[in-house]
SETORKOL-699902 format. One record per atom (N, C-alpha, C, O, CB): x, y, z; residue number from 1. Coordinates in steps of 0.1 Angstrom, whole numbers, always signed. Glycine has a CB too. Layout:
<pts>
X Y Z NUM
...
</pts>
This chain:
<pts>
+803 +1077 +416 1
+801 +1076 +430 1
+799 +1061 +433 1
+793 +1053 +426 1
+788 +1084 +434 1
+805 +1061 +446 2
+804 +1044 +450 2
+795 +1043 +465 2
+796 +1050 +475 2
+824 +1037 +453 2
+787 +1034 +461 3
+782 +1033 +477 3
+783 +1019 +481 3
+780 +1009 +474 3
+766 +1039 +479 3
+786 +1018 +489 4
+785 +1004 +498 4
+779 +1007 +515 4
+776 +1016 +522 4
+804 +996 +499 4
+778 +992 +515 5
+770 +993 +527 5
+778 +984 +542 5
+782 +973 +540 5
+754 +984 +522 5
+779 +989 +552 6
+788 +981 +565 6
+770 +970 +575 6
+759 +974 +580 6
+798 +1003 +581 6
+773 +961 +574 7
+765 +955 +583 7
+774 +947 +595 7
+785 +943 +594 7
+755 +945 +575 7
+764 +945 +605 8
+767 +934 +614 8
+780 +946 +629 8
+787 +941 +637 8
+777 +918 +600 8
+779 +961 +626 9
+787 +969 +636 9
+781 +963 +649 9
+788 +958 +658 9
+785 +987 +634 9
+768 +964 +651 10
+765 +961 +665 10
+768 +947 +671 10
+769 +943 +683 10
+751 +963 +667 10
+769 +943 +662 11
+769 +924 +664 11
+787 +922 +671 11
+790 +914 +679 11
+766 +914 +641 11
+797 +932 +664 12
+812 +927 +665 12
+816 +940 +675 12
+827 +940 +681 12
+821 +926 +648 12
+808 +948 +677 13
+807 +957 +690 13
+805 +951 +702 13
+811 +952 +712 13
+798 +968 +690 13
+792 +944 +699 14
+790 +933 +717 14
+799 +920 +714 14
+805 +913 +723 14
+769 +925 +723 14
+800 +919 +704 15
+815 +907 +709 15
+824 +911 +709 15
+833 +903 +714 15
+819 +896 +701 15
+826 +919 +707 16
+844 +927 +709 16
+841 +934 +730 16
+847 +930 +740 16
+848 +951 +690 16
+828 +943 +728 17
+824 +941 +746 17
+825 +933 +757 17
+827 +938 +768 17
+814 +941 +747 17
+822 +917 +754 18
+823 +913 +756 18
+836 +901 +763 18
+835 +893 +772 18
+816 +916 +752 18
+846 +904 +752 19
+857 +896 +749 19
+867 +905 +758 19
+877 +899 +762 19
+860 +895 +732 19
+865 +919 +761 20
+872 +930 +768 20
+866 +927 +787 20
+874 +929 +796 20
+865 +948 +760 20
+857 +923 +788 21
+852 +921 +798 21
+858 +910 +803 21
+862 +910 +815 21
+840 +920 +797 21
+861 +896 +793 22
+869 +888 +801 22
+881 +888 +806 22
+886 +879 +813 22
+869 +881 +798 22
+889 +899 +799 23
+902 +907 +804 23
+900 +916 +819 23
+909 +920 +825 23
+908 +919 +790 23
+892 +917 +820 24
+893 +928 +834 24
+885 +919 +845 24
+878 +909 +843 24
+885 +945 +831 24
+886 +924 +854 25
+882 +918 +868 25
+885 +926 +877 25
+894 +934 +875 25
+889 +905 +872 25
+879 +927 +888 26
+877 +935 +900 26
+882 +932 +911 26
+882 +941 +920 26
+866 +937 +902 26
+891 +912 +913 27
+899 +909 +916 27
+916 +914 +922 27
+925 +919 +916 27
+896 +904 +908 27
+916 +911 +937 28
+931 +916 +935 28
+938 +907 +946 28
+932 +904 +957 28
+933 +934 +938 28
+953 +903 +943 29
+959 +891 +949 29
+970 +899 +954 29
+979 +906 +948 29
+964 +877 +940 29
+966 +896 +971 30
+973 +899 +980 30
+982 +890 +988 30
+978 +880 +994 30
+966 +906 +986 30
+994 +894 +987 31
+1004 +889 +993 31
+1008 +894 +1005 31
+1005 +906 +1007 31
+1014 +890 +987 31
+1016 +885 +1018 32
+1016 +890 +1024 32
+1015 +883 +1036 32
+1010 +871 +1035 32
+1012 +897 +1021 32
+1019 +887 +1048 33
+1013 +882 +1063 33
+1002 +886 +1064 33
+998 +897 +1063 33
+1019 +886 +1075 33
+990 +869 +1066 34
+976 +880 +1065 34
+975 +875 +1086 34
+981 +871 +1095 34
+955 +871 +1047 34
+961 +881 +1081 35
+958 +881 +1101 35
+957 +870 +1107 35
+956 +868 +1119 35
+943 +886 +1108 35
+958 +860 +1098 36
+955 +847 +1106 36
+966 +838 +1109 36
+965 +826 +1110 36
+946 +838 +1101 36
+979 +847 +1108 37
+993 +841 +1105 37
+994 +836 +1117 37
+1000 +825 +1117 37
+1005 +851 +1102 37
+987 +841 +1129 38
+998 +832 +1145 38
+1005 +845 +1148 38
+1005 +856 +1143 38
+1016 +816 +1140 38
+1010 +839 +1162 39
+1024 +851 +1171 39
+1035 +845 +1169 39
+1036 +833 +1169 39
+1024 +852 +1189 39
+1047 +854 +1166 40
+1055 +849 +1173 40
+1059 +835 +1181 40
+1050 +826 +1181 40
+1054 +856 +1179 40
+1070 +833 +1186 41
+1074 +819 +1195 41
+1073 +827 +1206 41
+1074 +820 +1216 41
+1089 +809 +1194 41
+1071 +839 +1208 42
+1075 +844 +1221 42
+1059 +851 +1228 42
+1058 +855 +1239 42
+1088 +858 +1219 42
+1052 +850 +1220 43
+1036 +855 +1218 43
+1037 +870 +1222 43
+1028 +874 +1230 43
+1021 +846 +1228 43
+1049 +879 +1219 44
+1048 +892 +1220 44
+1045 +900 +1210 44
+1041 +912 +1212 44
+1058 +897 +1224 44
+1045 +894 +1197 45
+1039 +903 +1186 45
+1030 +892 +1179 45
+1030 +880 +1181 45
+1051 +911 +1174 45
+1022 +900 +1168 46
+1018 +890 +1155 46
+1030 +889 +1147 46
+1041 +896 +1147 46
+1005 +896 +1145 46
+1025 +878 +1139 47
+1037 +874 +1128 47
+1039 +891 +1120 47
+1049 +897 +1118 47
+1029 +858 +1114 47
+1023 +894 +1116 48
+1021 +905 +1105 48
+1032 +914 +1114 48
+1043 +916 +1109 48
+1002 +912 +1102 48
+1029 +920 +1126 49
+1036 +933 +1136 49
+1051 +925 +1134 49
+1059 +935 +1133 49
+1029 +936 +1157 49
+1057 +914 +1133 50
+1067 +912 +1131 50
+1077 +913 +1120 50
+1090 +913 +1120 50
+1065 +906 +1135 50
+1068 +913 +1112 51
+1067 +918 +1094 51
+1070 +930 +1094 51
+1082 +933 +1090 51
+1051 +917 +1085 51
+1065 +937 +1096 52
+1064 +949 +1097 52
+1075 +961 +1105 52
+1075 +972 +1100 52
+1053 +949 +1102 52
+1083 +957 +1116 53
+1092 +964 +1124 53
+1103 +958 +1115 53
+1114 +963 +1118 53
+1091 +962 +1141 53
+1104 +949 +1105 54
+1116 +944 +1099 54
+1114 +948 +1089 54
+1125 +949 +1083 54
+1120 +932 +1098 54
+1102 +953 +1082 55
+1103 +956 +1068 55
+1108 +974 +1072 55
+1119 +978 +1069 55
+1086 +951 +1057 55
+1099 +983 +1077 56
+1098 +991 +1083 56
+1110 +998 +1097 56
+1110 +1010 +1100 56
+1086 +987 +1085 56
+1116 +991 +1101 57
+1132 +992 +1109 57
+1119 +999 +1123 57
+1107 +1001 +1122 57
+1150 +1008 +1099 57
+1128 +1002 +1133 58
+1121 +1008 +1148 58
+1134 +1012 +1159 58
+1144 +1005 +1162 58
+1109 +993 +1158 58
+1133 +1019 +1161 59
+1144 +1025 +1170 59
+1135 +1031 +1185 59
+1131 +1042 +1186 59
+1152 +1041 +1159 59
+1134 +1022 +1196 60
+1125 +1020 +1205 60
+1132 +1016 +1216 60
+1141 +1009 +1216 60
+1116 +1013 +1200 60
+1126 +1021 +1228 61
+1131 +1018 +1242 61
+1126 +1002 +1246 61
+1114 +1000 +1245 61
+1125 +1031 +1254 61
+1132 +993 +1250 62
+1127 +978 +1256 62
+1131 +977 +1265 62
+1139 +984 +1271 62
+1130 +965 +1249 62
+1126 +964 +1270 63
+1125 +961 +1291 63
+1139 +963 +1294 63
+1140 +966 +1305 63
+1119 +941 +1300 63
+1147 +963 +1289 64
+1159 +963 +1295 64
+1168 +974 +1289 64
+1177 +979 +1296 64
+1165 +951 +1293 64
+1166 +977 +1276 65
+1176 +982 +1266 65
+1165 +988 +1256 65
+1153 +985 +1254 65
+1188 +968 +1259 65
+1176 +997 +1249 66
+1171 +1002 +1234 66
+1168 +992 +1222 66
+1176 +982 +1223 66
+1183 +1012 +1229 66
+1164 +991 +1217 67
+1162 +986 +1205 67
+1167 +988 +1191 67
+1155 +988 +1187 67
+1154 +986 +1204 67
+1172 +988 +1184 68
+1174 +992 +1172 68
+1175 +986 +1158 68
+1186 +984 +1152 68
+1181 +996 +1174 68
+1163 +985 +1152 69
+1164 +977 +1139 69
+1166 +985 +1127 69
+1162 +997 +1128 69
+1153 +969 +1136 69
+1170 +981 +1117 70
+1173 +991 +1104 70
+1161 +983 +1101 70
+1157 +972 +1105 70
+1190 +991 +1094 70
+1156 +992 +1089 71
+1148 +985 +1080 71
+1154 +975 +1073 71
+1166 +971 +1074 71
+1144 +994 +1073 71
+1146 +971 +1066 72
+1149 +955 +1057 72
+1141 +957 +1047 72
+1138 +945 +1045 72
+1146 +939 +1065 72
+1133 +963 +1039 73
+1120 +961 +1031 73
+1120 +952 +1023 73
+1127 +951 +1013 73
+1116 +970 +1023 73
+1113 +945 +1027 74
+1111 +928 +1022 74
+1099 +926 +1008 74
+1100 +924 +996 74
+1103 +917 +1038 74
+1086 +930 +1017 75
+1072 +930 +1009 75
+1071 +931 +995 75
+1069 +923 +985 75
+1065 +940 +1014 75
+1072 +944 +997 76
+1077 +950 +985 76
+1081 +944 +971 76
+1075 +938 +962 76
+1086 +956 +988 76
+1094 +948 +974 77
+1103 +944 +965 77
+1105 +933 +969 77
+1117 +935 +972 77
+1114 +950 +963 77
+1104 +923 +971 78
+1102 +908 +966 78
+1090 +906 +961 78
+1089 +894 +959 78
+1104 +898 +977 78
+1076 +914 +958 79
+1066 +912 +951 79
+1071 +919 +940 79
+1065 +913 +931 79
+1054 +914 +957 79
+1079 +929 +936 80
+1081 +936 +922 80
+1091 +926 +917 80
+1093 +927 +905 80
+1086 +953 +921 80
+1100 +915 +926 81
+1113 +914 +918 81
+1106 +899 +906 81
+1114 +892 +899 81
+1130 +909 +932 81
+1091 +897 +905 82
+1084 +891 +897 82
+1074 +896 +881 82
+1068 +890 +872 82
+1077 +886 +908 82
+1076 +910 +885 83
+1068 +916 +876 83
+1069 +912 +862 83
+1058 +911 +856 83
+1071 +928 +876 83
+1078 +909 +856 84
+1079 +904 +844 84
+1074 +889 +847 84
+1068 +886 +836 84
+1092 +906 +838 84
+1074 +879 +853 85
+1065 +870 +854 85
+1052 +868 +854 85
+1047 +857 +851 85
+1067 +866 +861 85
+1044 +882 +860 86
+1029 +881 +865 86
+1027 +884 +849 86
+1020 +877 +842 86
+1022 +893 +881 86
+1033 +897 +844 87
+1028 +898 +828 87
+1028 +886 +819 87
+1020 +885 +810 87
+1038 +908 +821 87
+1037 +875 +821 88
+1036 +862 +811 88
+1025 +857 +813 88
+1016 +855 +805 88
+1046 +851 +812 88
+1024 +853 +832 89
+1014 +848 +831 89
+1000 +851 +825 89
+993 +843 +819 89
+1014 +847 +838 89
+998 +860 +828 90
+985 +873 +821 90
+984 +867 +808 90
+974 +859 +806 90
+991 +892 +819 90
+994 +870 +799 91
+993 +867 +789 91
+990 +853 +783 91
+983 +850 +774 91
+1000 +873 +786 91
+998 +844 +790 92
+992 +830 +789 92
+980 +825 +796 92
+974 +814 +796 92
+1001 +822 +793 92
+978 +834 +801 93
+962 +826 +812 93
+949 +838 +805 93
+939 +838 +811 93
+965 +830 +840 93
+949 +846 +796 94
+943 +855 +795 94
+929 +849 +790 94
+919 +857 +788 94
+949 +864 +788 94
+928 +839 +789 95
+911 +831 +787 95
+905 +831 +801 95
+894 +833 +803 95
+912 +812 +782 95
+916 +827 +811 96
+907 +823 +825 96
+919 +835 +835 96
+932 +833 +836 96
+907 +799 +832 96
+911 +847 +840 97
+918 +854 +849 97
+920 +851 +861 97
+929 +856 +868 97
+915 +864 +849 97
+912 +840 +866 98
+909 +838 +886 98
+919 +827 +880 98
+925 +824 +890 98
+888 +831 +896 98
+925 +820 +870 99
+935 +811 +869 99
+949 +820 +877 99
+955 +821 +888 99
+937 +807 +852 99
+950 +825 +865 100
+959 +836 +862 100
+962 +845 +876 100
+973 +849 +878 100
+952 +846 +849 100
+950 +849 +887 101
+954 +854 +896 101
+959 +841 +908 101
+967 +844 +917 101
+943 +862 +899 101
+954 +829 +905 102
+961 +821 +913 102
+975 +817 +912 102
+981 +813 +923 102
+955 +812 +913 102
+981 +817 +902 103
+994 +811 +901 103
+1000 +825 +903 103
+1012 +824 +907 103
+997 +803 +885 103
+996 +843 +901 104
+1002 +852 +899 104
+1004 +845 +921 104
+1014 +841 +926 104
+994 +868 +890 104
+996 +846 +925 105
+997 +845 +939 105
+1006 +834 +944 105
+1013 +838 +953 105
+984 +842 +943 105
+1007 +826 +942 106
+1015 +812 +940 106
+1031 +819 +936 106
+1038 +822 +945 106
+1007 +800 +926 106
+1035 +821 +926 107
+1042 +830 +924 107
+1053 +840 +931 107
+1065 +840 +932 107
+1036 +834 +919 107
+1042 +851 +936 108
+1049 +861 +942 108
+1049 +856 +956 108
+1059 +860 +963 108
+1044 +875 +941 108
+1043 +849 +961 109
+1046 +841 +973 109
+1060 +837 +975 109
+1068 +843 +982 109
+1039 +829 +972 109
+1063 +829 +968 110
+1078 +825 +963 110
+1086 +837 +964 110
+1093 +840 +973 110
+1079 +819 +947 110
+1085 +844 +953 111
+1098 +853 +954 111
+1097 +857 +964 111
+1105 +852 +971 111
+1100 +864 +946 111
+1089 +867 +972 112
+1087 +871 +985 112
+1096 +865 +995 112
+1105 +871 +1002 112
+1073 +868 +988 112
+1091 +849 +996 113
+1103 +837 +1006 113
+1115 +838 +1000 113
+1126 +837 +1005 113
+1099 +819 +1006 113
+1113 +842 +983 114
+1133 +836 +984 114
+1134 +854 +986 114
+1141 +856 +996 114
+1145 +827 +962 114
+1132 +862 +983 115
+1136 +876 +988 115
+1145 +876 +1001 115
+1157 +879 +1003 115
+1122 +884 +993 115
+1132 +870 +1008 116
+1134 +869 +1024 116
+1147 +863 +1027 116
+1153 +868 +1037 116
+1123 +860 +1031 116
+1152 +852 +1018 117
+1159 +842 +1020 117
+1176 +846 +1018 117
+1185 +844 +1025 117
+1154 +831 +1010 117
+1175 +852 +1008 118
+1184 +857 +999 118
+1194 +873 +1009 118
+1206 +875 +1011 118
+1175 +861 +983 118
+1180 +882 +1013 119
+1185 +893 +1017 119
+1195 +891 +1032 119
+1193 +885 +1043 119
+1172 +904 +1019 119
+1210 +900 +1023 120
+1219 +897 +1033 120
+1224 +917 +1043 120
+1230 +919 +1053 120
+1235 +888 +1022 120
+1216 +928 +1033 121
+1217 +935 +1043 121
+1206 +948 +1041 121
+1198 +951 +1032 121
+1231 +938 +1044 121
+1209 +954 +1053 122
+1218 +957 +1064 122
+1219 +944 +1069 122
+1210 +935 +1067 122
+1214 +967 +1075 122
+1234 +942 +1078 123
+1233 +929 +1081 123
+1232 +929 +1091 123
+1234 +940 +1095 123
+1241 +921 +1078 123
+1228 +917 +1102 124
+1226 +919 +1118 124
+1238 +923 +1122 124
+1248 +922 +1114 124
+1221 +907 +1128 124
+1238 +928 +1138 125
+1248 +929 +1144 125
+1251 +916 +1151 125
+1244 +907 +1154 125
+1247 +940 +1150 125
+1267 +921 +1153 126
+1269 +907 +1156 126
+1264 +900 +1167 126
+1261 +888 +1168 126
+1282 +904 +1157 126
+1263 +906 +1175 127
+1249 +902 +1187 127
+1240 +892 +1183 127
+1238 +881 +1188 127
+1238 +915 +1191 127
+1235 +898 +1173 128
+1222 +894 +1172 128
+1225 +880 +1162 128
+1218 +870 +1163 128
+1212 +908 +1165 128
+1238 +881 +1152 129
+1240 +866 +1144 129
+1242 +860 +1157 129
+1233 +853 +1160 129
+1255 +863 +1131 129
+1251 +860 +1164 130
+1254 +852 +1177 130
+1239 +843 +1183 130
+1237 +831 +1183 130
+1261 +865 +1189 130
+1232 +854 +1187 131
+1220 +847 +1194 131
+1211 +838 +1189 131
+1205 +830 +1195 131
+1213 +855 +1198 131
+1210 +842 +1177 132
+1202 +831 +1167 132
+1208 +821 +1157 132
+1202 +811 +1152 132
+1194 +837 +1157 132
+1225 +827 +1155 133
+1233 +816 +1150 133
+1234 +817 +1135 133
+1242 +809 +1130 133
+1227 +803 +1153 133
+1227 +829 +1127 134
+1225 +829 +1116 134
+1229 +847 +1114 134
+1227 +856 +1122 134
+1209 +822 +1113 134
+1234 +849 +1101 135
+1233 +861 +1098 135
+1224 +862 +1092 135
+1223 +874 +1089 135
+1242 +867 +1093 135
+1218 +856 +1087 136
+1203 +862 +1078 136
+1198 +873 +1084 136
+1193 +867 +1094 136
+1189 +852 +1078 136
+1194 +888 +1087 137
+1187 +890 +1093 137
+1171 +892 +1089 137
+1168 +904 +1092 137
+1192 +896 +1099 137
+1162 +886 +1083 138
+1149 +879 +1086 138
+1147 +868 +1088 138
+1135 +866 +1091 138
+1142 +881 +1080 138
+1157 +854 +1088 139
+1151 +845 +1094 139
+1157 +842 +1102 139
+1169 +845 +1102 139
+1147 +836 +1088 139
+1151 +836 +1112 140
+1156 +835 +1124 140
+1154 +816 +1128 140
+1163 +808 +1127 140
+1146 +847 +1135 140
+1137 +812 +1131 141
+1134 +798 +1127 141
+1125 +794 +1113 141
+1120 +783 +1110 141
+1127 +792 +1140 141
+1124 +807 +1106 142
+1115 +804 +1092 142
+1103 +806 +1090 142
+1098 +807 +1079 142
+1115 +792 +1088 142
+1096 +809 +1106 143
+1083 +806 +1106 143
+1076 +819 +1101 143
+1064 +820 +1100 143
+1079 +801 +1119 143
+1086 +830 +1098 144
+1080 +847 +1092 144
+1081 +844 +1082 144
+1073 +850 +1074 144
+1088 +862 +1093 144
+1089 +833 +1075 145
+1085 +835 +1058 145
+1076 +827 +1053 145
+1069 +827 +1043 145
+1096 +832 +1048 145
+1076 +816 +1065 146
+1065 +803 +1055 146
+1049 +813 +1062 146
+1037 +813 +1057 146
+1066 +775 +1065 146
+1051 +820 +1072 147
+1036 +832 +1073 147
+1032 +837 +1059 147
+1020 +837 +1056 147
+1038 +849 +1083 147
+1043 +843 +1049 148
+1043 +847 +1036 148
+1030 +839 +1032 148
+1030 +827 +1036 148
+1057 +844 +1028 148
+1020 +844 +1027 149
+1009 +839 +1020 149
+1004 +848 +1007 149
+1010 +858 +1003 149
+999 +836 +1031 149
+994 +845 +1002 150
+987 +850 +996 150
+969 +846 +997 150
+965 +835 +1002 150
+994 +848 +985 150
+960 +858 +990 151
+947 +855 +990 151
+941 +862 +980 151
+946 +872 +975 151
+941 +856 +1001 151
+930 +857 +977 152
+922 +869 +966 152
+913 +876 +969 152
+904 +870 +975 152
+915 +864 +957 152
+912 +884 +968 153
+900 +894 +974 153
+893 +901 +963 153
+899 +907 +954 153
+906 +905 +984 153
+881 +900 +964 154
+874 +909 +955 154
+872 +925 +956 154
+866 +931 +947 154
+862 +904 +956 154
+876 +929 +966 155
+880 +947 +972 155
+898 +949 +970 155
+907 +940 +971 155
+874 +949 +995 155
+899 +956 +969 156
+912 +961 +973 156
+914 +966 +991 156
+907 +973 +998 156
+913 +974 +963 156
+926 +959 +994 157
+928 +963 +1010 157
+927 +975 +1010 157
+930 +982 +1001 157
+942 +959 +1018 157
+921 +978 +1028 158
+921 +992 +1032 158
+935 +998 +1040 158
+937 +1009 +1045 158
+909 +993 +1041 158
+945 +986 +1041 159
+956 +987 +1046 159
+968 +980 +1040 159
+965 +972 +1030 159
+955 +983 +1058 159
+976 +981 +1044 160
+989 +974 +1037 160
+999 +978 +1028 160
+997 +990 +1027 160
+987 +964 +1031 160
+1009 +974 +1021 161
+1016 +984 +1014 161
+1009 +976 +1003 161
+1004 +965 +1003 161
+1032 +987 +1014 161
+1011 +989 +989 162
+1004 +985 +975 162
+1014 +990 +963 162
+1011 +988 +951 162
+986 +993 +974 162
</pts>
């Protein structure tokens, strides 16, 4: 019969506890038009409500005429078309996570703007390239994408898409 003896379990249990703790955080980086974006040039919507009828499309009666926007979903998928980036980072920043959430933020910011930049449809009607000069249809003078921000929050939003 063999006996041996294990010392030191509790000792590599709170350091292994501990070492797991600096992997998680309660932290979460939100992208996005936040509330303090501004109106519009026309001060009929917020930037965010402007965000939103383009990501979201609206088929609506206006002062003169119908309205009709197709969706565009921007938000979104220009925050997933980074996912494999936010994981590197993770993994390279995994000593300091409030690092790691800042650059993830920094980051999807970017893709978000080039999302924005890049998406060619549905494409406007020609009306609408005409009036602004551009077929992009989300930018118009830029000022919806440089709204694109990010922040950190220690709660998770009670609104927005996730």
């Amino acid at each position: 019969m063999i006996n041996f003896t294990v010392s030191g379990i509790d000792q590599a249990k709170r350091a292994l506890e501990q070492e797991i703790k600096k992997l998680t955080t309660n932290k979460t980086v939100l992208v996005g038009i936040h509330e303090g974006a501004g109106l519009t040039d026309d001060g009929d919507l917020t930037m965010a409500q402007l965000g939103a009828v383009l990501h979201f499309g609206t088929d609506r009666a206006g002062k003169n005429n119908s309205v009709t926007i197709p969706a565009r979903p921007w938000l979104d998928v220009g925050v997933k078309s980074g996912i494999s980036d936010y994981i590197e980072i993770i993994q390279n920043h995994s000593d300091n996570l409030d690092n790691a959430l800042e650059i993830i933020g920094q980051v999807a910011t970017g893709k978000v703007q080039m999302y924005m930049t890049d998406l060619n449809a549905p494409a406007n009607a020609d009306s609408t390239t005409a009036k602004k000069g551009s077929s992009n249809p989300l930018i118009d003078t830029g000022a919806l994408r440089q709204s694109v921000t990010y922040s950190i929050s220690p709660d998770m939003p009670k609104e927005g898409l996730s």
